[in-house]
PASE-330171 format. One record per residue (C-alpha): residue number from 1; x, y, z. Coordinates in nm, 4 decimals. Layout:
N
<r n="NUM" X="X" Y="Y" Z="Z"/>
...
This chain:
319
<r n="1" X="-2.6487" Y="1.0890" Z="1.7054"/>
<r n="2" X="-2.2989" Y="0.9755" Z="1.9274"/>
<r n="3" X="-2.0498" Y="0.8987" Z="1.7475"/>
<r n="4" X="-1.7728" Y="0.7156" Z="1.9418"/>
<r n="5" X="-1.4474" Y="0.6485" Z="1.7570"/>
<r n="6" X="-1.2181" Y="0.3961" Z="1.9167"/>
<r n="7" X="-0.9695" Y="0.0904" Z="1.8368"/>
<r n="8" X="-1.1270" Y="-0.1165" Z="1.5714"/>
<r n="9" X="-1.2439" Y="-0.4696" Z="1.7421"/>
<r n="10" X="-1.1453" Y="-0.8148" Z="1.5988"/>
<r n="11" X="-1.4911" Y="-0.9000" Z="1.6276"/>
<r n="12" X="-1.5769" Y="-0.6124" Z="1.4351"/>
<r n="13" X="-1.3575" Y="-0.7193" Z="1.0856"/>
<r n="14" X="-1.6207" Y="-0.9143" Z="0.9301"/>
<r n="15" X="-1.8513" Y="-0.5930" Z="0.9730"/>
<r n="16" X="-1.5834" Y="-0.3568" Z="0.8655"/>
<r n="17" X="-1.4792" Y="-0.5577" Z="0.5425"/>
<r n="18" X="-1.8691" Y="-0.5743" Z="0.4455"/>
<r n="19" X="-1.8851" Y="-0.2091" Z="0.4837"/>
<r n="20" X="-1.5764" Y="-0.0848" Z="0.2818"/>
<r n="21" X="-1.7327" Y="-0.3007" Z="0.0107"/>
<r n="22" X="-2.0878" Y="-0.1518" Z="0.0128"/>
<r n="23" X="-1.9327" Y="0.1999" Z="0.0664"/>
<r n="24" X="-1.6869" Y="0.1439" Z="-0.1989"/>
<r n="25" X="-1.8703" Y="-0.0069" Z="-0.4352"/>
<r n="26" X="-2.1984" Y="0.2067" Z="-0.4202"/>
<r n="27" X="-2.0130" Y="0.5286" Z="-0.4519"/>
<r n="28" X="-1.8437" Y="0.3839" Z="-0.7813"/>
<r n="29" X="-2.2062" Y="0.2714" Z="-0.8742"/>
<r n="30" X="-2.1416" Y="-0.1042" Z="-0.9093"/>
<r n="31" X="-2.4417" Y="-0.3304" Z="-0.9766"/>
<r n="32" X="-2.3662" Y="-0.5343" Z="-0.6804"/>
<r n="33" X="-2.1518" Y="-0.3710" Z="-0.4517"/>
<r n="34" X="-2.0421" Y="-0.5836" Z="-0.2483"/>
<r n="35" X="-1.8268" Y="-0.7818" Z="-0.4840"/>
<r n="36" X="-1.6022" Y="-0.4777" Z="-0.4654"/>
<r n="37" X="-1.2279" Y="-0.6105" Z="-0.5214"/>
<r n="38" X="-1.3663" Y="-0.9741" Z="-0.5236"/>
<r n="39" X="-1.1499" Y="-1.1907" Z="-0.2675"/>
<r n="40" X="-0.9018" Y="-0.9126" Z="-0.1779"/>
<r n="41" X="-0.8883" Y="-0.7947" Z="0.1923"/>
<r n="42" X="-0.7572" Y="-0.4756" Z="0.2695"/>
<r n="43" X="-0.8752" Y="-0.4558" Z="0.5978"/>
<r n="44" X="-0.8098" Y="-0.8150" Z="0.7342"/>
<r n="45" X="-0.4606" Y="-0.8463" Z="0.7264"/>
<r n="46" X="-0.4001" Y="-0.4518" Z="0.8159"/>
<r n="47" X="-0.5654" Y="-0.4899" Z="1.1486"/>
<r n="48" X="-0.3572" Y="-0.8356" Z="1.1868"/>
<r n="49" X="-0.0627" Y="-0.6151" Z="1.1015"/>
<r n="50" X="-0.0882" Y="-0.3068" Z="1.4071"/>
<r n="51" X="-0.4553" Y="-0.3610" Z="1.6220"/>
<r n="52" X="-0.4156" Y="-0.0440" Z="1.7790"/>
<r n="53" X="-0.3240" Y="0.1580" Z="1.4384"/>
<r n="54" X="-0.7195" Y="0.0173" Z="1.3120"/>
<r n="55" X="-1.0213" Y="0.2606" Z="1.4373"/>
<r n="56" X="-1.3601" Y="0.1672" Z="1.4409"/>
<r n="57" X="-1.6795" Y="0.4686" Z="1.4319"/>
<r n="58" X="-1.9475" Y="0.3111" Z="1.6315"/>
<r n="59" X="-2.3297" Y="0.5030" Z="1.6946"/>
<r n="60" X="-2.4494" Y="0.4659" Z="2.0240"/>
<r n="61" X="-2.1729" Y="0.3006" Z="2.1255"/>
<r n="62" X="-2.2590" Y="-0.0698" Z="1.9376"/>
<r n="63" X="-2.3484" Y="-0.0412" Z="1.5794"/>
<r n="64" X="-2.0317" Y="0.0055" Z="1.3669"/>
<r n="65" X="-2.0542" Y="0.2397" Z="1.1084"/>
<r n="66" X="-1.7081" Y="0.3177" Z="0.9411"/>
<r n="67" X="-1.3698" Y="0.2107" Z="1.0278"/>
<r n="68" X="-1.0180" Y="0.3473" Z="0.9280"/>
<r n="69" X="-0.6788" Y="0.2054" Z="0.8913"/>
<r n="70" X="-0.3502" Y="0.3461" Z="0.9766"/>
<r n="71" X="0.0127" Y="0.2249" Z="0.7829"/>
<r n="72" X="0.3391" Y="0.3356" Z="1.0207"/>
<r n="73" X="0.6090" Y="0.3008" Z="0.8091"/>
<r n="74" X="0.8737" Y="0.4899" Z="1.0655"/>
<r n="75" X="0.8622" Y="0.8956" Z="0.9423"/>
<r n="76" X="0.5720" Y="0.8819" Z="0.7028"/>
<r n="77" X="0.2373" Y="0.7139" Z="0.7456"/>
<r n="78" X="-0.0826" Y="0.6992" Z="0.5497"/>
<r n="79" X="-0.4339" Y="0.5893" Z="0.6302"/>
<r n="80" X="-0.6967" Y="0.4450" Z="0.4268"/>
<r n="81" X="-0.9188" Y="0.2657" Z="0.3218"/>
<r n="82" X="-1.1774" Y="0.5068" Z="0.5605"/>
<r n="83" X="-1.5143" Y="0.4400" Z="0.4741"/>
<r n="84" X="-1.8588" Y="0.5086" Z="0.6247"/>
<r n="85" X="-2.1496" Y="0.2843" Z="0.5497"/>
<r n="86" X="-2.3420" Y="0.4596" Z="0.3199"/>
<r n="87" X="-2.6784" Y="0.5263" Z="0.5596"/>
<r n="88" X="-2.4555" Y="0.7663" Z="0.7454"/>
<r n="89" X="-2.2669" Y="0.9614" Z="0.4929"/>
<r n="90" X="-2.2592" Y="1.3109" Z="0.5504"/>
<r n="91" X="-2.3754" Y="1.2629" Z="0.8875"/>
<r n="92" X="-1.9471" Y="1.3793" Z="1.0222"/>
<r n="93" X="-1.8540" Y="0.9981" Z="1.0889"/>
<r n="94" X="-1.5991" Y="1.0848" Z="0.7982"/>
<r n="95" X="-1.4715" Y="1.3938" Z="1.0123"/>
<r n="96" X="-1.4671" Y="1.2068" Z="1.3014"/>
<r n="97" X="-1.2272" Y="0.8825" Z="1.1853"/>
<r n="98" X="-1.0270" Y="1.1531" Z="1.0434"/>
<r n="99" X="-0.9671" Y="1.3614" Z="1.3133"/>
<r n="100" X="-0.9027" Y="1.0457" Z="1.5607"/>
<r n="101" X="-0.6531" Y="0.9287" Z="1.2875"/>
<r n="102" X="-0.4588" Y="1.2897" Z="1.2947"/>
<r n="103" X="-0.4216" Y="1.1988" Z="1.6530"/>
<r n="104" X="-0.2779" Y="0.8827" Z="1.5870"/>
<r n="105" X="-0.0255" Y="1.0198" Z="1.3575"/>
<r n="106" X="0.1056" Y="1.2761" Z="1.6070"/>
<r n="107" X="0.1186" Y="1.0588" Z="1.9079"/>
<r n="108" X="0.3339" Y="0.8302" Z="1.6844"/>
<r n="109" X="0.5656" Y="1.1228" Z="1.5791"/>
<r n="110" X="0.4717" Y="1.0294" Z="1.2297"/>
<r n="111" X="0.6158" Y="1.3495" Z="0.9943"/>
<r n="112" X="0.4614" Y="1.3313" Z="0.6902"/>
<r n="113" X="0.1462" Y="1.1647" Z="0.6298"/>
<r n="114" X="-0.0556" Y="1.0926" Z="0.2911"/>
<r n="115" X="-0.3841" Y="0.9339" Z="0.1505"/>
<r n="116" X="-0.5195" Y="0.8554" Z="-0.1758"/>
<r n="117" X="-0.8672" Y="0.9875" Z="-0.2725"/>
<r n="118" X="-1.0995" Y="0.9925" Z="-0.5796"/>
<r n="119" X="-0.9581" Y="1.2643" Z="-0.8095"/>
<r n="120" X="-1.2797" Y="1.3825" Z="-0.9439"/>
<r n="121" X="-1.4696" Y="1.3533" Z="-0.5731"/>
<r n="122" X="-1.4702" Y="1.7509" Z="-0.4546"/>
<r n="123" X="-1.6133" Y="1.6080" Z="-0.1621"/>
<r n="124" X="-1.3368" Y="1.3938" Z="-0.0548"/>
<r n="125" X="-1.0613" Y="1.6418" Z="-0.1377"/>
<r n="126" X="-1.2277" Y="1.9083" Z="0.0555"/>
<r n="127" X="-1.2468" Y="1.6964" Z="0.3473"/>
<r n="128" X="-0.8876" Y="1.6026" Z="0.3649"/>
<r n="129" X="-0.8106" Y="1.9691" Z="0.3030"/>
<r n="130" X="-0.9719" Y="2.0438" Z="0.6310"/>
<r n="131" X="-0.6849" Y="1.8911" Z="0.8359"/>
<r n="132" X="-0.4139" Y="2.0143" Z="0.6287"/>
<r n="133" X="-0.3698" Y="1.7581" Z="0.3309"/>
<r n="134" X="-0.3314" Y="1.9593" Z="-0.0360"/>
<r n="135" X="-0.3733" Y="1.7720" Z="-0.3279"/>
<r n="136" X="0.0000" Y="1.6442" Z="-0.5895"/>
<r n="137" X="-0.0077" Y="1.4119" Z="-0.8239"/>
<r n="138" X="-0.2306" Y="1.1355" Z="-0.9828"/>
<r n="139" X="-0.0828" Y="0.7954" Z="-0.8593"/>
<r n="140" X="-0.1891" Y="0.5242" Z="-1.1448"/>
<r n="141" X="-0.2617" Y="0.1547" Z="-1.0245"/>
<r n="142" X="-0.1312" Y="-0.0202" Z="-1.2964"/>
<r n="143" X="-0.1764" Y="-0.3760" Z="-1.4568"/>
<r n="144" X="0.0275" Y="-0.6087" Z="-1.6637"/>
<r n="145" X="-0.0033" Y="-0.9512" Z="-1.7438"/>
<r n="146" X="0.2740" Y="-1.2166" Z="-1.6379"/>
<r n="147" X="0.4953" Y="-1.2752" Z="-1.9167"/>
<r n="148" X="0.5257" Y="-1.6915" Z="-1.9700"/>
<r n="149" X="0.8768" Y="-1.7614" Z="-1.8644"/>
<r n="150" X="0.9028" Y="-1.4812" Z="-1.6581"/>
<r n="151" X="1.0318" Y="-1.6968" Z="-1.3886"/>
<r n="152" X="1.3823" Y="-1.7407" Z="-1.5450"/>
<r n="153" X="1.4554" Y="-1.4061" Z="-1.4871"/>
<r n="154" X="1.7595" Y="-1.4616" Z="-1.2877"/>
<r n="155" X="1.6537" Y="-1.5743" Z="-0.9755"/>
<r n="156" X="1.8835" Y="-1.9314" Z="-1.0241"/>
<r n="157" X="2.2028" Y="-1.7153" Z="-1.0814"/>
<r n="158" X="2.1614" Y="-1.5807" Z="-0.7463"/>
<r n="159" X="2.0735" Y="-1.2282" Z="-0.8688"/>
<r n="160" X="1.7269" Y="-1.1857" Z="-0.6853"/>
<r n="161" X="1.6124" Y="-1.3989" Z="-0.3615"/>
<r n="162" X="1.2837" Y="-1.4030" Z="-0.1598"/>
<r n="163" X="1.2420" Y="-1.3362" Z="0.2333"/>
<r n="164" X="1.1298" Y="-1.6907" Z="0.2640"/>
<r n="165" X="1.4350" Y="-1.8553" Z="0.1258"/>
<r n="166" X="1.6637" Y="-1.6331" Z="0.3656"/>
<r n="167" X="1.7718" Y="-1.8350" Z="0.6673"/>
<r n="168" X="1.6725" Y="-1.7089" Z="0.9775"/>
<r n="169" X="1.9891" Y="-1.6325" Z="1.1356"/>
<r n="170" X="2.0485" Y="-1.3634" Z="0.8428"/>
<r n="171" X="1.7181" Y="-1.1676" Z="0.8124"/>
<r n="172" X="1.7641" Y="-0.9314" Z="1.0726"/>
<r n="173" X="2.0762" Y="-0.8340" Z="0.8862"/>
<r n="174" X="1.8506" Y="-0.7982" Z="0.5193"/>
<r n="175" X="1.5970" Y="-0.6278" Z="0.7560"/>
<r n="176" X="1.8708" Y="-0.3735" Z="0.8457"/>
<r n="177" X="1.9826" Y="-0.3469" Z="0.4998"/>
<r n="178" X="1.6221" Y="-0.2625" Z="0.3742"/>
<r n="179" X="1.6134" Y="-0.0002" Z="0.6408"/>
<r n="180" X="1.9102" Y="0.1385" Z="0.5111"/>
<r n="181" X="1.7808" Y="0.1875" Z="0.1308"/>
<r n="182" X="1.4528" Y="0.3586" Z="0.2573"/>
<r n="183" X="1.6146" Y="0.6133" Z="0.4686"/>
<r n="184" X="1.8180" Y="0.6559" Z="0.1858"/>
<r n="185" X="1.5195" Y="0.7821" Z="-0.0165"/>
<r n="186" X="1.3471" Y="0.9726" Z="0.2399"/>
<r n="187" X="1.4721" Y="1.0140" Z="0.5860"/>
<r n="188" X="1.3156" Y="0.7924" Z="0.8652"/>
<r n="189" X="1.1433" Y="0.5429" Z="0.5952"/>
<r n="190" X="1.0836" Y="0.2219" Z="0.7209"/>
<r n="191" X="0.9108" Y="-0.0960" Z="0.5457"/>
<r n="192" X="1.0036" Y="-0.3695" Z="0.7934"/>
<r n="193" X="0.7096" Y="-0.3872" Z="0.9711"/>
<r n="194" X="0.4942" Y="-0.4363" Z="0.6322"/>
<r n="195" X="0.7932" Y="-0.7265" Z="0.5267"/>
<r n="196" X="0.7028" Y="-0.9042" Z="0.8693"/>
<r n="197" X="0.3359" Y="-0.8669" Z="0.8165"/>
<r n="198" X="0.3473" Y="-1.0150" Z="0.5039"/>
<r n="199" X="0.5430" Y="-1.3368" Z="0.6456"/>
<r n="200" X="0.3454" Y="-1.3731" Z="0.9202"/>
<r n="201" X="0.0282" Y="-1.4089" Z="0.7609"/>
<r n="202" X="0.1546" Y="-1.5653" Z="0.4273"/>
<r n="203" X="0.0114" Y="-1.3212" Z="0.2121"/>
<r n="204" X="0.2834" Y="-1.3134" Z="-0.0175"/>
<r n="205" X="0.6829" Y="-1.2638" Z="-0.0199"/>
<r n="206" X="0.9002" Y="-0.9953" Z="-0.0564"/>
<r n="207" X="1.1700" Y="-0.9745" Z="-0.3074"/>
<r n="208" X="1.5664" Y="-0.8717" Z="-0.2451"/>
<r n="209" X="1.7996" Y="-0.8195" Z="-0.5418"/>
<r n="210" X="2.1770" Y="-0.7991" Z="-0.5124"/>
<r n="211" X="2.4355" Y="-0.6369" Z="-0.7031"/>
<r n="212" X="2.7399" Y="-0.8592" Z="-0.5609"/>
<r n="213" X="2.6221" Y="-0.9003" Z="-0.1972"/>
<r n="214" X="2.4650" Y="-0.5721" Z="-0.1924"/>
<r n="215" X="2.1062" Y="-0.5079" Z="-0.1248"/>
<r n="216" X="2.0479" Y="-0.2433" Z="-0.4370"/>
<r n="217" X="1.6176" Y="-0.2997" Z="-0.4458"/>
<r n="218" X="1.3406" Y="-0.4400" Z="-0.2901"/>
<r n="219" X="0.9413" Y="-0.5486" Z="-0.3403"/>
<r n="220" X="0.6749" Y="-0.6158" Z="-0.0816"/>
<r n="221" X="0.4406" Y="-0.8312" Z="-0.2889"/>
<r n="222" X="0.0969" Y="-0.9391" Z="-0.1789"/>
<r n="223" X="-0.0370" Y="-1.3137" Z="-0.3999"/>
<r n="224" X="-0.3950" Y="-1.4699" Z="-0.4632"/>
<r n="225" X="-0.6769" Y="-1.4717" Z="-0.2141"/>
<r n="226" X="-0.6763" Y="-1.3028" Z="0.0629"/>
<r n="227" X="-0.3903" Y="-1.0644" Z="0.0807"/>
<r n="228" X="-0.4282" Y="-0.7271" Z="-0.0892"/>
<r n="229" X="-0.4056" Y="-0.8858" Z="-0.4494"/>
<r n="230" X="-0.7138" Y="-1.1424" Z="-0.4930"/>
<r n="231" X="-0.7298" Y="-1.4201" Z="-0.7098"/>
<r n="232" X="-0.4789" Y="-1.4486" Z="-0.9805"/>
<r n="233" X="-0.2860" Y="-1.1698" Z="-0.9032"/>
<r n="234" X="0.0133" Y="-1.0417" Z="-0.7147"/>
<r n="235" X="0.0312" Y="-0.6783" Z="-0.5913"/>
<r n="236" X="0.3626" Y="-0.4964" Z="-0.5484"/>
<r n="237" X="0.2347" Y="-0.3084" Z="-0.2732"/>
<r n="238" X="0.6429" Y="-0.1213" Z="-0.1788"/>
<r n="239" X="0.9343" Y="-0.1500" Z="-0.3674"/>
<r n="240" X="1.2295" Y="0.0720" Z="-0.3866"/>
<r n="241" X="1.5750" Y="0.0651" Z="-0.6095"/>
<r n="242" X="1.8810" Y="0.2355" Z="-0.4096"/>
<r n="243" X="1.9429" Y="0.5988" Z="-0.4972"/>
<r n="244" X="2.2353" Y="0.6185" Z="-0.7322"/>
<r n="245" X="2.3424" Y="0.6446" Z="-1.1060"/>
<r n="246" X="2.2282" Y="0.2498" Z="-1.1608"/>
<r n="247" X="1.9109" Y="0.3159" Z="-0.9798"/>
<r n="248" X="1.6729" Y="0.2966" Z="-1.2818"/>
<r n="249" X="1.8729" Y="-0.0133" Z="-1.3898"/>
<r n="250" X="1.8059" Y="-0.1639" Z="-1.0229"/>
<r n="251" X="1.4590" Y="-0.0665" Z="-1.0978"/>
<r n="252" X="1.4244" Y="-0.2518" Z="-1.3703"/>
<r n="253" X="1.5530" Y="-0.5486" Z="-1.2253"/>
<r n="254" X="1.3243" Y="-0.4915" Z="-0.8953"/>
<r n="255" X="1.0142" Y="-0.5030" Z="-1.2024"/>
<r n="256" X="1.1439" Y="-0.8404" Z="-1.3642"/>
<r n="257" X="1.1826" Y="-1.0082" Z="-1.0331"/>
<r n="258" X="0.8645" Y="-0.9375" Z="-0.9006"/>
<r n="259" X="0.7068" Y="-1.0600" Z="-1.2383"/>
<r n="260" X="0.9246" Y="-1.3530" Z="-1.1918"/>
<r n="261" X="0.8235" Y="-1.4042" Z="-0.8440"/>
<r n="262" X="0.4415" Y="-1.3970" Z="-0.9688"/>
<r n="263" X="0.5410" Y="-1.6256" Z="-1.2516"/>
<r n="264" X="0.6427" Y="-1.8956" Z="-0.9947"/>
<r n="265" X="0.3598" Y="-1.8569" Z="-0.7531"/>
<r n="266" X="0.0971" Y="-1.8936" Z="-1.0828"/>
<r n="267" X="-0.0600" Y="-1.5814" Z="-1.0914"/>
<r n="268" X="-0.1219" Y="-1.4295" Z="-1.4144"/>
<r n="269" X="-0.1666" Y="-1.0233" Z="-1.3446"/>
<r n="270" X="0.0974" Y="-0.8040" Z="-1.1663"/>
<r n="271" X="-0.0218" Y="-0.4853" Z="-1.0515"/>
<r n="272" X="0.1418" Y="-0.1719" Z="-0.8863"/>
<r n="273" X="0.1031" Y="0.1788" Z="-0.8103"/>
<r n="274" X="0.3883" Y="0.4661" Z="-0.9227"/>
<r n="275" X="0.2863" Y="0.8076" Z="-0.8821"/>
<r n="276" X="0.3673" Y="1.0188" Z="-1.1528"/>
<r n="277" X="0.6318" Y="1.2793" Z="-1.0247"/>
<r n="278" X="0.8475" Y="0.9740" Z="-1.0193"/>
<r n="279" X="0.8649" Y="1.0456" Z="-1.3671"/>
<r n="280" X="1.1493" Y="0.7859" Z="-1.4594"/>
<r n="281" X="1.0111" Y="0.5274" Z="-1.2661"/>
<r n="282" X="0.6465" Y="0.5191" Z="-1.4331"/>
<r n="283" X="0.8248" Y="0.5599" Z="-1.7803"/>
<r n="284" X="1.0285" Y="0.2050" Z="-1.6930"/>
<r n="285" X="0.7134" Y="0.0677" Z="-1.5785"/>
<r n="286" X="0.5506" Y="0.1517" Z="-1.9037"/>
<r n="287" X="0.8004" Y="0.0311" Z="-2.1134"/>
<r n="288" X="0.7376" Y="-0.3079" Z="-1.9099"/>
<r n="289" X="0.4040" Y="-0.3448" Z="-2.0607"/>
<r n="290" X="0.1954" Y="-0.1590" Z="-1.7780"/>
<r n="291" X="-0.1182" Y="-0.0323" Z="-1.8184"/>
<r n="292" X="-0.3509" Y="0.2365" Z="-1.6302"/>
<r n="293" X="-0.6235" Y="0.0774" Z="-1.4694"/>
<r n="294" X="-0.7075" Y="0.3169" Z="-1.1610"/>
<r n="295" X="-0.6463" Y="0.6584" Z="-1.1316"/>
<r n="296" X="-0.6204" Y="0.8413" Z="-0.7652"/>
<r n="297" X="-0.5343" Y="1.1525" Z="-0.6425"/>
<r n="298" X="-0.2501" Y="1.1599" Z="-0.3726"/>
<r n="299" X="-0.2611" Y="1.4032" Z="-0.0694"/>
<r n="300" X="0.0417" Y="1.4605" Z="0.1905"/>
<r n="301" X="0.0421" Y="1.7373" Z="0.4948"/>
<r n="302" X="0.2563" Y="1.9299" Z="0.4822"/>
<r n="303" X="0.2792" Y="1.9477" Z="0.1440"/>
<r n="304" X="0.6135" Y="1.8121" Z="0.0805"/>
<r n="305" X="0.7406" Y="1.6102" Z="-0.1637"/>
<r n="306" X="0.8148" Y="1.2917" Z="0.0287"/>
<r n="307" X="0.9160" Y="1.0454" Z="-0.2052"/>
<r n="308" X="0.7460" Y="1.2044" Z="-0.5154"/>
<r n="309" X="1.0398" Y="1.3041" Z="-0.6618"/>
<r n="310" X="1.1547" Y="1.2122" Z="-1.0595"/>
<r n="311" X="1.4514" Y="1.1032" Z="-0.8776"/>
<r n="312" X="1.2850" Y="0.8780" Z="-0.6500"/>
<r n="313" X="1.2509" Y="0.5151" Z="-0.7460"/>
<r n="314" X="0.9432" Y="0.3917" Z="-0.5306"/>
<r n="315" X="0.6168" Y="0.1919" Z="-0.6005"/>
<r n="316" X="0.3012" Y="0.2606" Z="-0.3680"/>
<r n="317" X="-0.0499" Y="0.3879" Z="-0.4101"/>
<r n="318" X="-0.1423" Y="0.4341" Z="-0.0285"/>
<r n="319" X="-0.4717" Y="0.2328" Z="-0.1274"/>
């Protein structure tokens, strides 16, 4: 069998999302698997995001039979989802989209890279081991439902603002200052390209809040069908609070804004993913009512920290 790996065709999507359903769906043994994560699209709005950072595994040249997507966010990067239709697992398409995605990575100068896998899967773990990757912490997806009034939470006293409220004349400025508070955290960190993907395609909005005129936190959140949260949801795919003795405060704030934000837009779940070395961080996000509903493993090579740090206040599940 030839397996060619190579850029990921817009043609192709439809195929691609149908597969990462059925893949996804029978390994978790669904009775219909392709109504894996409903109206969601992972893939869709990636590949809109970076073309060239979306691989496809085709046999014979034609027939697509896994794809994998790539997320450049400046000095890290993570990939995922990867999935293989299920006729051909085991058969090294896995290997293949991985090792193509390694190459990626390293042409972009990316310095740490990380996944997140299926904590009880040996067979997934093992894989990723293969090209350096060692297994940290469990990263829990996490659930809560909007609180009614939510959307009072400050936003009219100027405390928290959206991107799509910002005039355009001063978001290259917030853009800069967002930069700014990543690099902060981890050297190199950079989240505008995922804020501009989000308002190009209108998949959600990403939140800003202000301590005087000071960018001290920020959420990238995904809303309703068709971005990364599905119906009746918003996702808090990023956010960050600004490392410093009020950053669990700012953290706090980040939390009640984005709830806020998915009070006004009518959604009634907000989910996000906090993995659990940021010990501080998942204990706020507790407190705020949220609840464990997926559990993955996270992998990084070299097996560094990153951002999993208790002192680190950062939300993302590398989903």
């Amino acid at each position: 069998m030839n397996i060619d790996v190579r850029p990921l065709a817009l043609h192709d999507l439809p195929e691609a999302d149908r597969i990462f359903r059925l893949a996804f769906g029978t390994f978790l043994g669904l009775r219909e698997p392709l109504g894996f994560m409903g109206d969601a699209d992972l893939i869709g709005p990636r590949w809109r995001a970076a073309p060239a950072a979306s691989l496809g595994a085709y046999v014979d040249g034609t027939t697509l039979v896994g794809s994998n997507v790539m997320a450049d966010w400046g000095s890290f990067g993570f990939f995922g989802p990867l999935t293989v239709l299920p006729a051909y697992w085991d058969k090294g398409v896995a290997k293949r989209l991985t090792a193509a995605t390694m190459e990626r990575f390293e042409q972009w100068g990316t310095q740490q890279t990380g996944l997140f896998t299926f904590a009880h899967s040996a067979k997934h773990i093992g894989l990723y081991r293969k090209f350096g990757f060692r297994p940290q912490q469990l990263t829990p997806v996490m659930a809560k439902s909007v609180t009614p009034g939510a959307a009072d939470a400050g936003h009219a006293s100027g405390r928290w603002s959206t991107f799509s409220e910002v005039p355009t004349h001063v978001r290259p400025a917030l853009l800069a200052a967002c930069l700014g508070l990543t690099d902060a955290i981890q050297p190199g960190l950079d989240l505008r390209r995922e804020i501009d993907a989000v308002w190009q395609q209108r998949l959600g909005d990403t939140v800003f809040v202000h301590d005087d005129q000071e960018l001290v936190a920020f959420g990238v959140c995904h809303l309703g069908a068709g971005s990364e949260a599905g119906s009746g949801a918003a996702y808090l795919k990023f956010g960050a609070a600004r490392p410093g003795p009020s950053a669990a405060a700012d953290f706090d704030r980040l939390l009640a804004a984005c709830e806020a934000l998915a009070s006004t837009r009518g959604v009634a779940q907000l989910m996000a993913g906090v993995n659990t070395a940021r010990q501080d961080a998942h204990r706020i996000m507790r407190a705020r009512g949220f609840q464990t509903v997926l559990e993955g493993l996270a992998m990084q090579r070299p097996d560094l920290p990153g951002t999993h740090r208790p002192d680190c206040f950062v939300i993302d599940d590398w989903r």
